[in-house]
Structure formats: C-alpha cells, structure tokens
N, C-alpha and C positions, 0 to 999 in steps of 0.2 A: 328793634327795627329789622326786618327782613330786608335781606339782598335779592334784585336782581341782578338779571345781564344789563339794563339801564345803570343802573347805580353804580356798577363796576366800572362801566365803561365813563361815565362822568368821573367816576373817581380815578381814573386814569389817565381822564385828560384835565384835570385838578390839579394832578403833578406835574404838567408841563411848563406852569412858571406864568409868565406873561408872552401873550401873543398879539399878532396883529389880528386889528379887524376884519381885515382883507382875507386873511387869510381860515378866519370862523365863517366867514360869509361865501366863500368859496366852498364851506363843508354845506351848508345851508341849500345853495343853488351850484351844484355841481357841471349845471350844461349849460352855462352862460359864460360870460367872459367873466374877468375879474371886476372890470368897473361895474356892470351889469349888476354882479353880485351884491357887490358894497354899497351901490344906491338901493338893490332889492332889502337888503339885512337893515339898513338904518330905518327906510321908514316900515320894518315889519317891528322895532324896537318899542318906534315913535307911536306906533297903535297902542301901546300897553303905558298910559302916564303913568300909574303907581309903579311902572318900573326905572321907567325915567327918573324917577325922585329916590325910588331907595339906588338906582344906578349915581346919582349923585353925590346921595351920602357917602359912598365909598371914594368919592372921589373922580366920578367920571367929567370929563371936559367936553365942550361942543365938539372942537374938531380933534379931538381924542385920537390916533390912530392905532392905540396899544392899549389891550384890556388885561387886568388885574387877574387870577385866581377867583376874586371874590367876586370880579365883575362879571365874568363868563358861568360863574357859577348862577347869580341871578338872573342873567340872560335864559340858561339852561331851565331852569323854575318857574319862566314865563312862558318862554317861547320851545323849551323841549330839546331833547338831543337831534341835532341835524339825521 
C-alpha cells in the first residue's frame, strides 16, 4: 500500500482515541456554529445507509455522542477527511 499526506494524517487522527461527535463535525463545517455542525455532520452520515449499518456493527447508537477509532475511521471511508 502506498502512503499519502491523506493516509498519514487519518492515521494520525486514528491515534486520538475516542471523540466527540461535535467535535469531528466542527472539523467537517468549520464556519458554522457547533450545533449547526452536528445537525450538518449527522444527516451528511445518514446519506450514506451502507454506512449507517457497518457504523452499527461496530457498535454505533442513535444518539451516540462519542465515536470509536473504528467509527471515525468508517466515517473517514465514506465521507473523506474533513
């Protein structure tokens, strides 16, 4: 597998553990407020079902407010680095 500057930089933020939603959706929409964001980030989620279902498998909940390693990595897969 070849490396990019994408791939580093996801694998960088790989290593940060668990985060909040709010706070990926705020990388997402940077010029809005924070609510703004998190209603923009969820339903840009909700466009993608086949992500919603492997976001599941891992474990994701409706009102979820803290996403996994693995969950932001599928996020990232579907929807791209902010």
């Amino acid at each position: 597998m070849e490396w990019n500057n994408s791939m580093e930089l996801g694998d960088k933020r790989r290593c940060r553990g668990v985060v909040s939603m709010k706070e990926i959706a705020i990388e997402y929409y940077p010029y809005v407020t924070a609510k703004v964001a998190s209603r923009n980030f969820r339903k840009d989620i909700f466009l993608y079902p086949a992500l919603i279902t492997e976001l599941e498998k891992v474990g994701l909940r409706k009102n979820q407010r803290k996403l996994t390693p693995l969950q932001l990595e599928l996020i990232y897969k579907y929807l791209g680095l902010p």
